[in-house]
MARVOMAR-957001 format. One line per field, with one value per atom (N, C-alpha, C): x, y, z; atom name; residue in one letter. Coordinates in nm, 3 decimals. Layout:
# residues N
X = c(X;...)
Y = c(Y;...)
Z = c(Z;...)
atomo = c(CA;...)
residuo = c(a;...)
# end
This chain:
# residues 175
X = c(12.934;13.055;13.134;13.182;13.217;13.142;13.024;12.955;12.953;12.935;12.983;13.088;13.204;13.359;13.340;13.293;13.289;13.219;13.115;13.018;13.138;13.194;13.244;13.383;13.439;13.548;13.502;13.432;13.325;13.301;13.231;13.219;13.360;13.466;13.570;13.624;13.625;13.726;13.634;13.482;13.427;13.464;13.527;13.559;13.708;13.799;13.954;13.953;14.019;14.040;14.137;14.096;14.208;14.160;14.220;14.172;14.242;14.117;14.202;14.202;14.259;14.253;14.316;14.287;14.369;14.391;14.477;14.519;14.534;14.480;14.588;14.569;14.628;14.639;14.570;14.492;14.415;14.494;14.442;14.513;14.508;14.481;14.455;14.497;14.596;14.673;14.575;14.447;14.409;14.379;14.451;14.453;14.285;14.273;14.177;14.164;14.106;14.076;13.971;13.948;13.871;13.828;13.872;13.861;13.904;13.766;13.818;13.696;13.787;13.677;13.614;13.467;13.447;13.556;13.638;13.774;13.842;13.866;13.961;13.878;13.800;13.714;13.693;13.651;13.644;13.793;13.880;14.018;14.064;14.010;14.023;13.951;13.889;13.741;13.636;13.604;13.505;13.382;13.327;13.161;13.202;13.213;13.197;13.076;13.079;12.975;12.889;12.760;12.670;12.671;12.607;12.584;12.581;12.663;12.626;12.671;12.659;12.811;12.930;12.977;13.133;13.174;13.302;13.418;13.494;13.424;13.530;13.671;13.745;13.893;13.951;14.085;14.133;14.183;14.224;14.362;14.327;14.168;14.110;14.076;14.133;14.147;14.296;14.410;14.509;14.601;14.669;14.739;14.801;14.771;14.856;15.002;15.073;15.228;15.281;15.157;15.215;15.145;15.103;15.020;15.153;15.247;15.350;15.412;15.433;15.497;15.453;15.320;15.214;15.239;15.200;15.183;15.320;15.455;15.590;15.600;15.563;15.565;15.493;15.358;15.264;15.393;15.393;15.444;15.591;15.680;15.787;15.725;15.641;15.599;15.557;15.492;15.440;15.532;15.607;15.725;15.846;15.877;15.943;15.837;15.766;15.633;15.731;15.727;15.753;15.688;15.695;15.623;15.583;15.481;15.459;15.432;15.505;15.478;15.529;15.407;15.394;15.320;15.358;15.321;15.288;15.114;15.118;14.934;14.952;14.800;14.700;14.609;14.454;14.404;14.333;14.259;14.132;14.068;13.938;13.786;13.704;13.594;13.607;13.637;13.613;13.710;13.841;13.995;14.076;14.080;14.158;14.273;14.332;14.502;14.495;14.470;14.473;14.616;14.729;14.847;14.823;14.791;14.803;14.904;14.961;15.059;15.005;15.044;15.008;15.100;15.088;15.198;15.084;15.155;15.126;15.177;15.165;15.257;15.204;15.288;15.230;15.237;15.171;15.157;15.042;15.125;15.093;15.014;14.882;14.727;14.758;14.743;14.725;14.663;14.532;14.447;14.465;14.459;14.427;14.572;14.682;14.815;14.901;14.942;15.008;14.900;14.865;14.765;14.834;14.822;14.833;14.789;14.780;14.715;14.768;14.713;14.725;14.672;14.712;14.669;14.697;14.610;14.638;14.553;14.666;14.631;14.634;14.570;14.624;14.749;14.789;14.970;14.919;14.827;14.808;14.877;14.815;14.895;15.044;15.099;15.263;15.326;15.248;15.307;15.303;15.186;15.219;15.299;15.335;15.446;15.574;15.597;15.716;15.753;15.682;15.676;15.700;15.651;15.635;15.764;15.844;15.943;16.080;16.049;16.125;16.118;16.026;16.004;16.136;16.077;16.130;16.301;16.374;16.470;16.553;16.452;16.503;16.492;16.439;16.411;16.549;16.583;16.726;16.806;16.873;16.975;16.974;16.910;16.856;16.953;16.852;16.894;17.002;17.112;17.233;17.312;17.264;17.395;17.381;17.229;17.223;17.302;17.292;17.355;17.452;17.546;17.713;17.780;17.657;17.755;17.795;17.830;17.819;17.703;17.696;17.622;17.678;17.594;17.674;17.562;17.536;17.455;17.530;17.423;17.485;17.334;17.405;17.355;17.348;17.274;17.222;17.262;17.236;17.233;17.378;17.421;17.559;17.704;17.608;17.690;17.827;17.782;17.857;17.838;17.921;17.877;17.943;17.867;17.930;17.916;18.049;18.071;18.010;17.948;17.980;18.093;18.142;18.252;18.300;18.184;18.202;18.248;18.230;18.235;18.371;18.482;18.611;18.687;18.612;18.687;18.648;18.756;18.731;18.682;18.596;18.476;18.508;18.438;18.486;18.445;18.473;18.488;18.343;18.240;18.117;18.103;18.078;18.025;17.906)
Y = c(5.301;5.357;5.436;5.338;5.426;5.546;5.564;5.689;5.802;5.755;5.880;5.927;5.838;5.870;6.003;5.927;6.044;6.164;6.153;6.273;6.367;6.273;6.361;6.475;6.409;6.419;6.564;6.556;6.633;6.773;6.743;6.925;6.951;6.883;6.935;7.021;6.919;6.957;7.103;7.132;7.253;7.337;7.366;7.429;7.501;7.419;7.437;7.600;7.711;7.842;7.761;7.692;7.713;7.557;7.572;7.448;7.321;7.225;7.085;6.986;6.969;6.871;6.718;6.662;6.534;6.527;6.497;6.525;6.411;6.366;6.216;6.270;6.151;6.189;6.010;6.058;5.893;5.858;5.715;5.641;5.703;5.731;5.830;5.984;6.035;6.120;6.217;6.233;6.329;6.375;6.500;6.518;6.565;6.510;6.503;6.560;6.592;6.643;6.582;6.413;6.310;6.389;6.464;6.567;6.645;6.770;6.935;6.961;7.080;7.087;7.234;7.287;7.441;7.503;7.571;7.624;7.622;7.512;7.515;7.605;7.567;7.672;7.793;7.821;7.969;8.049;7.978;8.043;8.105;7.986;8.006;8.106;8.137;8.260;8.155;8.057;7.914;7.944;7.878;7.850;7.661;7.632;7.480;7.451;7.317;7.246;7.186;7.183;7.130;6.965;6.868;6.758;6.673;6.634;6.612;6.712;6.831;6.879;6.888;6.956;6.919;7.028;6.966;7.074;7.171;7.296;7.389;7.401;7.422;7.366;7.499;7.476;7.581;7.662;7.613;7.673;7.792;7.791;7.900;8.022;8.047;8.176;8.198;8.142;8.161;8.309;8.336;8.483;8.431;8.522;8.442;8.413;8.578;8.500;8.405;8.328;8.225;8.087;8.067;7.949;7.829;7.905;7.811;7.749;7.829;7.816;7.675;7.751;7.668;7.499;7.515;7.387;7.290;7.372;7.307;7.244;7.338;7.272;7.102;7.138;6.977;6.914;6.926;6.799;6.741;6.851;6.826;6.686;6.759;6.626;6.496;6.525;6.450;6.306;6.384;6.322;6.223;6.318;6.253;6.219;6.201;6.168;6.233;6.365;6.451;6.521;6.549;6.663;6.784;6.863;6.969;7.087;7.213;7.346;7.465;7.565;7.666;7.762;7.858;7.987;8.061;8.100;8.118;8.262;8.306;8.425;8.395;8.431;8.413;8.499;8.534;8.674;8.637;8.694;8.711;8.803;8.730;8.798;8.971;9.011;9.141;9.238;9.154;9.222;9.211;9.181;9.175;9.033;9.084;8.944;8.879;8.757;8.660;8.581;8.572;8.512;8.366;8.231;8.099;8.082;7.959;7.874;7.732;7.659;7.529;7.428;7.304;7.161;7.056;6.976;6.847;6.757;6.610;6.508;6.457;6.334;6.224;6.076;5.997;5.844;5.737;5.656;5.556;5.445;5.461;5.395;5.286;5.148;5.029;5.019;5.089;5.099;5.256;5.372;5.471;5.512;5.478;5.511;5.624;5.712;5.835;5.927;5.977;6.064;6.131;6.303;6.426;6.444;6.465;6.494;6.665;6.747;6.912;6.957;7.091;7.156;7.321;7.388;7.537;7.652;7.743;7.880;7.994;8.150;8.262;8.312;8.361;8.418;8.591;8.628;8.748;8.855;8.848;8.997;8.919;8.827;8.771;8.891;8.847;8.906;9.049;9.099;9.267;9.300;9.206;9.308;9.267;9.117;9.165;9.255;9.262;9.424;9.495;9.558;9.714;9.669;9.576;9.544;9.598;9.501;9.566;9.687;9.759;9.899;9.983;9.946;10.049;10.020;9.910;9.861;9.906;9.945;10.024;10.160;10.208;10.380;10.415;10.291;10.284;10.324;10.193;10.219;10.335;10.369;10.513;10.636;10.630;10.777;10.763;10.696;10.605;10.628;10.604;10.629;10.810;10.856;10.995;11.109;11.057;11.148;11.141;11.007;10.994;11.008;10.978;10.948;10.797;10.765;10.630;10.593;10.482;10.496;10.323;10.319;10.199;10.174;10.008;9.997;9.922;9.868;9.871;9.757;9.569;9.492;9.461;9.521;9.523;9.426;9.276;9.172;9.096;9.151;9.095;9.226;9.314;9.439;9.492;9.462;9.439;9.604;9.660;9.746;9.730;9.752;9.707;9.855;9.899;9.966;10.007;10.100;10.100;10.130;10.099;10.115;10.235;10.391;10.466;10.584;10.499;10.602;10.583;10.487;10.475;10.556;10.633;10.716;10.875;10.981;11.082;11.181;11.232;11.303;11.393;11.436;11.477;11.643;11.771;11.856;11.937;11.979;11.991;12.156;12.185;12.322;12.372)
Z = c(6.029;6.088;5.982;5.896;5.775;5.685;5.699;5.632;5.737;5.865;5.981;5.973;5.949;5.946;5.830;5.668;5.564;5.622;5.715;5.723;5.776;5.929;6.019;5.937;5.836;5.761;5.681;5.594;5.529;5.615;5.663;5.777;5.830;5.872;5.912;5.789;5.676;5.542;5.512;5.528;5.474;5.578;5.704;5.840;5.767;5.715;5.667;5.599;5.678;5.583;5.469;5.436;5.243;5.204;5.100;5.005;5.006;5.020;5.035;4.938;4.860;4.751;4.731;4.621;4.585;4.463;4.342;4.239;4.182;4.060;4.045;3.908;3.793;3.669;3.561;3.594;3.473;3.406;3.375;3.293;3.136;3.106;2.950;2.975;3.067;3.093;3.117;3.174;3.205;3.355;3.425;3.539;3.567;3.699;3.797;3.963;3.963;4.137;4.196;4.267;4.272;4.416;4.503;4.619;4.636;4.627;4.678;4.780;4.856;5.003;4.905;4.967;4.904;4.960;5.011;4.994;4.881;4.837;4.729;4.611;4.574;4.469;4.530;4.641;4.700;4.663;4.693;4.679;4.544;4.410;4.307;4.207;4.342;4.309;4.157;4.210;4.145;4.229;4.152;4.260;4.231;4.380;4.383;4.326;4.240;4.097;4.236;4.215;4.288;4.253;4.271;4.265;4.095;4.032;3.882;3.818;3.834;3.760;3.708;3.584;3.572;3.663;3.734;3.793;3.712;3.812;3.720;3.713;3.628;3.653;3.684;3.846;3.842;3.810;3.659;3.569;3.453;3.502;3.414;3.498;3.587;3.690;3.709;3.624;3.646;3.631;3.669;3.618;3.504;3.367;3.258;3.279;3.323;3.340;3.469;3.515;3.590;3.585;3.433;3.384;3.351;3.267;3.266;3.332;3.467;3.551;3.672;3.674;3.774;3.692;3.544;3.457;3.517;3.489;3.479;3.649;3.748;3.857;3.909;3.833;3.812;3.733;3.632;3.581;3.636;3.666;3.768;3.817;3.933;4.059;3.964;3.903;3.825;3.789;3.705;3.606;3.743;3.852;3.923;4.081;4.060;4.147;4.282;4.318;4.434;4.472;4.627;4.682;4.535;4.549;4.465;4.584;4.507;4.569;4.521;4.514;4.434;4.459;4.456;4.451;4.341;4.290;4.172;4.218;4.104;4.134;4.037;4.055;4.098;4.031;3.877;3.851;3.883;3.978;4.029;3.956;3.954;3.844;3.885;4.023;4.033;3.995;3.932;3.890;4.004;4.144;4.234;4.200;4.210;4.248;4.337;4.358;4.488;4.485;4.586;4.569;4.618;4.602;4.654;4.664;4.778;4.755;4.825;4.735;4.774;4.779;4.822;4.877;4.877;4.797;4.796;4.809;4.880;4.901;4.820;4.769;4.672;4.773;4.719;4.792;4.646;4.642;4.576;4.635;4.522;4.513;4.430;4.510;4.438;4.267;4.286;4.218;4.101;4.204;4.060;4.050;4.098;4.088;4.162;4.117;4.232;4.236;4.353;4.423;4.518;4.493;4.576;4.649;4.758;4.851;4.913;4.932;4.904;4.959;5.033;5.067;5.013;4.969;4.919;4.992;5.093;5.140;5.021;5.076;5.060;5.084;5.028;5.098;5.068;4.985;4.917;5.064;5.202;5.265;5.296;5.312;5.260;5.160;5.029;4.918;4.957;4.974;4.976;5.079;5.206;5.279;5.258;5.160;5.108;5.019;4.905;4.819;4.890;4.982;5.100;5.143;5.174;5.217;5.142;4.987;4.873;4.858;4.833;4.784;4.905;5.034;5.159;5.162;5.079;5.117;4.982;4.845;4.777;4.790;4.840;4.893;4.974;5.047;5.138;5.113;4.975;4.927;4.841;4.755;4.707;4.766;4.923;4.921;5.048;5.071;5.076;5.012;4.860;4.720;4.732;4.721;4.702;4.771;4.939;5.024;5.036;4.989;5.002;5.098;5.189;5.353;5.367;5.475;5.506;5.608;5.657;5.802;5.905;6.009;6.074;6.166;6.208;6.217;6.359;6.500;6.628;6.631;6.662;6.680;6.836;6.919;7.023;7.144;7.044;7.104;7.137;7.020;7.020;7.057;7.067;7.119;6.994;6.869;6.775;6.715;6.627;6.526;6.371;6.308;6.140;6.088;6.031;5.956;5.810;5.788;5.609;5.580;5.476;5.406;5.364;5.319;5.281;5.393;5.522;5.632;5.637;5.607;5.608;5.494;5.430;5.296;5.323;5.273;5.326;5.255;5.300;5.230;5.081;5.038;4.905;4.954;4.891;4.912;4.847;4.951;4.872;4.821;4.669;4.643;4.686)
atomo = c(N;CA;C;N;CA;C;N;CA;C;N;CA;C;N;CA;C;N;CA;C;N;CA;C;N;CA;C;N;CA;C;N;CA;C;N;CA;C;N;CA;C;N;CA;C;N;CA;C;N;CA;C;N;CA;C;N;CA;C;N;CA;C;N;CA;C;N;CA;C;N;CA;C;N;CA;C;N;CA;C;N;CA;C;N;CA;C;N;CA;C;N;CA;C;N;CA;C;N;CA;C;N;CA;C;N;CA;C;N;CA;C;N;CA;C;N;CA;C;N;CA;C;N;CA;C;N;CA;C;N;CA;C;N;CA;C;N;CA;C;N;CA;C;N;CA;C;N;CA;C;N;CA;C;N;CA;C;N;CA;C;N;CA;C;N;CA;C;N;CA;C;N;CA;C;N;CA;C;N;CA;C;N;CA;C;N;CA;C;N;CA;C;N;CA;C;N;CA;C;N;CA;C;N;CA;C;N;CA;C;N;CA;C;N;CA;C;N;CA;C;N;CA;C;N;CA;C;N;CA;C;N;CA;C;N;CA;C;N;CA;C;N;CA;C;N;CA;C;N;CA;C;N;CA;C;N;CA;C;N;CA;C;N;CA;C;N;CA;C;N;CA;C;N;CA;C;N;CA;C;N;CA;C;N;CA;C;N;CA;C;N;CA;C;N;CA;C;N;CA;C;N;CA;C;N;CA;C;N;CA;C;N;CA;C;N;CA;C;N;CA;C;N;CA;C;N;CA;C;N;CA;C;N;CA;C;N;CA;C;N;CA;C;N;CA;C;N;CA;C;N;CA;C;N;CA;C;N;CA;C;N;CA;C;N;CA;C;N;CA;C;N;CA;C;N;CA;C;N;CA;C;N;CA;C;N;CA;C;N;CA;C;N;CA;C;N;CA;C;N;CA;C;N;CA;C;N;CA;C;N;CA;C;N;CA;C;N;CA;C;N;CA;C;N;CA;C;N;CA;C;N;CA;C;N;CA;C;N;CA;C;N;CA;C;N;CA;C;N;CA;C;N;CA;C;N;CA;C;N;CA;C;N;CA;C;N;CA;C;N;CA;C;N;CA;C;N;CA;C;N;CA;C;N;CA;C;N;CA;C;N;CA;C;N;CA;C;N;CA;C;N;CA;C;N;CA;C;N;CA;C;N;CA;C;N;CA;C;N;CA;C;N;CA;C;N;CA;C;N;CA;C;N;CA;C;N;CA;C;N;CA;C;N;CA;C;N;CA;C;N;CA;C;N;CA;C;N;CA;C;N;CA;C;N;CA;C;N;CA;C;N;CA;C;N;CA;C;N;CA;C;N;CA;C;N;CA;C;N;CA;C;N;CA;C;N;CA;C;N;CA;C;N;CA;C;N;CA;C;N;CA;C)
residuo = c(x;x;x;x;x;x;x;x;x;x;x;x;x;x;x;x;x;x;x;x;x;x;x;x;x;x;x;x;x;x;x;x;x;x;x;x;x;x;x;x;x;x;x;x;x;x;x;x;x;x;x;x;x;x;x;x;x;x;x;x;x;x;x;x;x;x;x;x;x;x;x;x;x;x;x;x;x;x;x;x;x;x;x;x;x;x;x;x;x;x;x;x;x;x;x;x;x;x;x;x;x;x;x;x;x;x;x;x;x;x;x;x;x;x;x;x;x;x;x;x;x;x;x;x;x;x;x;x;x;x;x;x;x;x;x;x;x;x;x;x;x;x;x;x;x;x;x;x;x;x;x;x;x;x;x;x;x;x;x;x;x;x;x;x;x;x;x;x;x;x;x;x;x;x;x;x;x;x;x;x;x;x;x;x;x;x;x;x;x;x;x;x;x;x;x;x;x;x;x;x;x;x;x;x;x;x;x;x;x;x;x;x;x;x;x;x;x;x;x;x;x;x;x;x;x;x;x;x;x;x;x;x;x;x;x;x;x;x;x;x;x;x;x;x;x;x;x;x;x;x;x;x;x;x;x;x;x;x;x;x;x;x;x;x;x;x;x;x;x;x;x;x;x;x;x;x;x;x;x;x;x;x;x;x;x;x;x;x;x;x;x;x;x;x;x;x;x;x;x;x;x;x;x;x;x;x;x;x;x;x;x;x;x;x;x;x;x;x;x;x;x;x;x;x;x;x;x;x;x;x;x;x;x;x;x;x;x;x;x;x;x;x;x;x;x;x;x;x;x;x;x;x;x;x;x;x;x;x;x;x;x;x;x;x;x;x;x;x;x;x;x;x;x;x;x;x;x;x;x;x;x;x;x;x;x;x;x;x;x;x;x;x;x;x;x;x;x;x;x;x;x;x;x;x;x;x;x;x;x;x;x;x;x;x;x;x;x;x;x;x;x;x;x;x;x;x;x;x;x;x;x;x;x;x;x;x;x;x;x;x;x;x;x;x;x;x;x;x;x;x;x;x;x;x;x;x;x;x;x;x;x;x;x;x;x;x;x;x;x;x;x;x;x;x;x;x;x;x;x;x;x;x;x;x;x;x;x;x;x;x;x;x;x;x;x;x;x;x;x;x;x;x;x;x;x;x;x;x;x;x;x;x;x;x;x;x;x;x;x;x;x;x;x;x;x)
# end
């Protein structure tokens, strides 16, 4: 019963678009991942270790300026045994940027002590349409300051209109 349960568990966890893990930290302070589904290494752009292998560790596909970051977030949870979650990138063998974010709960093991339990997606098209977001929202104000009009905007729902401010001042005299 119990080895069906693992089987059945097993093909679901390889089915999961993103990575499923468990985290704990040994008694000789060294962190561990005692369960990852192939997702989690797919994500990390890894080749999951076949049978008797060492695991490749994720932290060597990291974006350098977000190794610290990623690190300080573990030990956070760590230190005050809390949820963990983070948003951190991915350099991929082919040069592409992969954006993760991941969450983990913690729950306390009689035996191996506090254990994560995690789950980590892609956010990568997230990230680019908030960029495209930023970019278009600085292009705004841009050419806003440039043209030195005002403008006013008419909330539909609430039948409201908001003023700019500059439309209340009187124009300057153009050469």
């Amino acid at each position: 019963m119990r080895r069906a349960s693992e089987l059945r568990f097993s093909e679901l966890a390889r089915e999961v678009p993103g990575g499923l893990f468990q985290f704990v930290v040994l008694k000789e302070g060294r962190p561990s991942f005692p369960f990852t589904n192939p997702g989690f290494y797919e994500l990390h752009c890894l080749t999951a270790p076949e049978r008797g292998e060492p695991d490749p560790h994720p932290t060597q596909r990291i974006h350098p300026e977000d190794l610290v970051s990623l690190r300080a977030s573990v030990r956070r949870a760590i230190d005050n045994r809390r949820v963990w979650e983070h948003k951190y990138r991915i350099l991929c063998p082919d040069g592409h940027i992969r954006w993760l974010s991941g969450h983990a709960n913690p729950q306390t093991d009689p035996i191996i002590g506090t254990v994560w339990h995690g789950y980590i997606h892609d956010v990568s098209s997230d990230q680019v349409l908030k960029h495209a977001l930023e970019l278009s929202e600085d292009r705004l104000r841009r050419t806003i300051v440039a043209v030195g009009d005002g403008i006013w905007q008419w909330d539909c729902e609430r039948d409201e209109v908001v003023w700019d401010c500059l439309l209340y001042t009187s124009p300057s005299p153009r050469d």
